[in-house]
N, C-alpha and C positions, 0 to 999 in steps of 0.2 A: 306406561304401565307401572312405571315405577311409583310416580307421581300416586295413581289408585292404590298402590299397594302399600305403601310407605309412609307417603307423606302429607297425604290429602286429609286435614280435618274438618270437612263441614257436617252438616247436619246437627252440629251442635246442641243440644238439649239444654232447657235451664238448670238443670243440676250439672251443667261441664261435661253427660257424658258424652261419646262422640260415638256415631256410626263404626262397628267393627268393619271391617275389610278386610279381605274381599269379600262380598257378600250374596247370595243367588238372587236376589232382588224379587222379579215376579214370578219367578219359578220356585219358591221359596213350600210353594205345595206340593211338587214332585215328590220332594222327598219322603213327607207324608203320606201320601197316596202309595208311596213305593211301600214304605213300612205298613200300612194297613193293610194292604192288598197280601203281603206276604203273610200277616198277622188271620185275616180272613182265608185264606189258602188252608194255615196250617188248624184254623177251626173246621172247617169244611171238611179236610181231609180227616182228625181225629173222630168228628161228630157222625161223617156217612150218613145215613139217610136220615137223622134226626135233624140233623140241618132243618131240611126241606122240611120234615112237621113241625120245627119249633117255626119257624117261617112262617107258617099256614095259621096258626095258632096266632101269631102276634099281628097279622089278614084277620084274621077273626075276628082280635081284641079291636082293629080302628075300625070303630062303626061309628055311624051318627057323630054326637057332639065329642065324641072319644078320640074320634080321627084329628083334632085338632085339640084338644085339651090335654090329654096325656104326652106329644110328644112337646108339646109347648110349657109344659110343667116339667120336663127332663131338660130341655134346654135354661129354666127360670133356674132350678135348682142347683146347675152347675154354675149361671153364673152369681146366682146368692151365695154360694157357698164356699166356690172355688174361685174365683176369677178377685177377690178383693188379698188373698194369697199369694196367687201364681198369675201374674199380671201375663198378659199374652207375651210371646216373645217371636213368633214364627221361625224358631229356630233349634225347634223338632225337639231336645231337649231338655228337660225341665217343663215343658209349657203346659201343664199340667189342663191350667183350665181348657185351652183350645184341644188338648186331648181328647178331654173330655164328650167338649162339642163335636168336635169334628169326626170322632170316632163311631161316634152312637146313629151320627146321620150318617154316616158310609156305611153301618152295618147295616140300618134301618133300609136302606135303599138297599143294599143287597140281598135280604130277607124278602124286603117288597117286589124286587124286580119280575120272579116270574107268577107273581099273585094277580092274576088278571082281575079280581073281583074288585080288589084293591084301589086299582085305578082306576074303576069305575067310580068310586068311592069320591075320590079327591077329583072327578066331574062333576057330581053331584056335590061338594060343598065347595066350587070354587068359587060362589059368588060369595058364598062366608068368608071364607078366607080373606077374600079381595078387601071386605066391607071392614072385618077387621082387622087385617095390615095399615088398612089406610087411618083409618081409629088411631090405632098404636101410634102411626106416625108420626101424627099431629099432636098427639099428645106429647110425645118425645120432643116436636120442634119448639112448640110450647115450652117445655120444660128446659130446655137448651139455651132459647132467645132470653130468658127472665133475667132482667138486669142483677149483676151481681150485688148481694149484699138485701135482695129485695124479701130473701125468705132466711129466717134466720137459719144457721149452720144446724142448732142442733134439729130444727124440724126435716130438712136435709137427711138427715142420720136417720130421722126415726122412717123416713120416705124412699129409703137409700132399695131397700129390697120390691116393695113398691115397683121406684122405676125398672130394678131390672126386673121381674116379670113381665112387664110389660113391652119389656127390651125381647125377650126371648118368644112370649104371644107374636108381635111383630114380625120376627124371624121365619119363624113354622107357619103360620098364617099367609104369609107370600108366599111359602114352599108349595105351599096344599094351594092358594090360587094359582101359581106358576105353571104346578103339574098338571092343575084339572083344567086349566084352557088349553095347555097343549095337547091332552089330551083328546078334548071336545074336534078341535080345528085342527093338530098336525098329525093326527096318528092312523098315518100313512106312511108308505113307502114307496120311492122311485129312485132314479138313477140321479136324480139332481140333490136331494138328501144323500143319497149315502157319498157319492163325492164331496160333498160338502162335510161330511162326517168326518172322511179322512183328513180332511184340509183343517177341520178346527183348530188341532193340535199345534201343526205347524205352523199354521197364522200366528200361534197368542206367542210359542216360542220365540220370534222372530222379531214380532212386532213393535215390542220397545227399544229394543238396537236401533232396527229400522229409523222407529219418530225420531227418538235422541240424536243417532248421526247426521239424517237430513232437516231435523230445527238448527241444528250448529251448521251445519253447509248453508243453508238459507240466509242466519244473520246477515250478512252482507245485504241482500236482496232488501230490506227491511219493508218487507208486505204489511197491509194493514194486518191487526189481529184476523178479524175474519175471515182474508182471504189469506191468510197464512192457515189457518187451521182447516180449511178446504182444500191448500193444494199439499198439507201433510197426509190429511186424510186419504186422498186419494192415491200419492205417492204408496204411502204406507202397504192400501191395499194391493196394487200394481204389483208390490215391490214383495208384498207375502205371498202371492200368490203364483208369482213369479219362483220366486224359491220354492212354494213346496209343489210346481213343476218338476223342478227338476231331482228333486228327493225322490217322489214316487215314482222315479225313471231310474234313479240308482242304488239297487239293494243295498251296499255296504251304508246310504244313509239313513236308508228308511230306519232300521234300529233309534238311532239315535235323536228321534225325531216322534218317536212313540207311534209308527206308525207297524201294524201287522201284515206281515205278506200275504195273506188270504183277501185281506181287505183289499188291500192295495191293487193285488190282482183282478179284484173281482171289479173295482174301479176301471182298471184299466180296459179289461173286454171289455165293459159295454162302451166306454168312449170309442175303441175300436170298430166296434159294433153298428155306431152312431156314423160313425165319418163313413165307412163302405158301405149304408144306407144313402147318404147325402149325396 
């Protein structure tokens, strides 16, 4: 621990600088989400029922070609604007541009979430979406592979806003296909989703300890690549699934594990439920 906290420099960057430590690594959105969520609270609560009609209103505004071109021009314009500024940092603050981003779609889905017309919406344009995420992409791989030195710098420059629109089209384009096929084919409900509900959280919490400890137990083993990365995998899942067993079994963890005791409970009946059926 010392070793992480003290004296460990890798990560090295070409300007010298080094990884701070300690660092929350993949959890590094928590803390985000914690501040929005408190940030949306205290709109919710100042705003009262205008919440819910500014909500209905901005349901209104994504229609047709709007559903995908206005929040894809709100994502283009922060990273035009802001992000050659406030370079990302994932470290809440200062990070101005991922603010930016990441603020607008958490609110945007909170506004969205109880607008059922809405999501009917992003089923009907997910094969657009789909058609041009994948557009965007290619172009971006394209634009990535071009050997260096091949396009002169300043055309680069005048191209620079260009690519990121097309960066940010990209983004919202697979948000809006993403939703409207789940949509189309998951939106439903059963006992096997909302278990699965509870468990996300604590899988992703878990899950990169998990790899990182058992790829270093493993070395010795020296497995091929492929069968090393099929018995992480399955260890991994074994071994998350296994832990958030026994979290949703013990109230003082479930807190700490982002897990709610309504849920948790309601999980737990119907497995109960299921077994004195069997």
């Amino acid at each position: 621990m010392q070793l992480y906290l003290h004296n460990y420099r890798g990560f090295v960057s070409a300007a010298g600088a080094h990884l701070i430590l300690p660092t929350w690594n993949h959890l590094w959105f928590v803390a985000y989400l914690w501040v929005y969520t408190l940030v949306l609270g205290a709109l919710a609560l100042a705003l009262g029922g205008r919440f819910d009609a500014w909500s209905a209103r901005v349901a209104d505004l994504l229609i047709g070609w709007k559903l995908i071109v206005l929040p894809a021009a709100l994502l283009a314009l922060a990273r035009v604007l802001l992000q050659p500024h406030f370079p990302q940092t994932n470290a809440l603050f200062g990070d101005w541009y991922n603010h930016a981003l990441y603020f607008s779609l958490f609110l945007l889905g909170a506004m969205l979430a109880c607008q059922r017309p809405a999501w009917a919406r992003f089923d009907a344009g997910r094969w657009y979406g789909l058609g041009l995420a994948l557009a965007c992409w290619a172009l971006l791989k394209i634009c990535y592979s071009l050997p260096d030195g091949l396009v002169p710098e300043q055309v680069w420059t005048w191209l620079n806003p260009l690519h990121r629109t097309v960066y940010g089209l990209c983004q919202w384009s697979a948000i809006v296909a993403a939703i409207g096929f789940a949509h189309r084919h998951l939106d439903v409900d059963n006992a096997r989703r909302r278990y699965l509900a509870q468990a996300v959280f604590p899988v992703y919490i878990v899950h990169q300890t998990l790899i990182v400890s058992m790829a270093h137990a493993l070395k010795p083993v020296r497995f091929a690549p492929g069968i090393e990365a099929i018995v992480l995998v399955v260890l991994t899942l074994t071994a998350s699934f296994a832990i958030f067993e026994v979290v949703r079994r013990c109230p003082p963890l479930q807190p700490l594990f982002g897990l709610g005791k309504a849920g948790v409970d309601a999980v737990n009946h119907e497995q109960r439920a299921r077994a004195r059926a069997a």
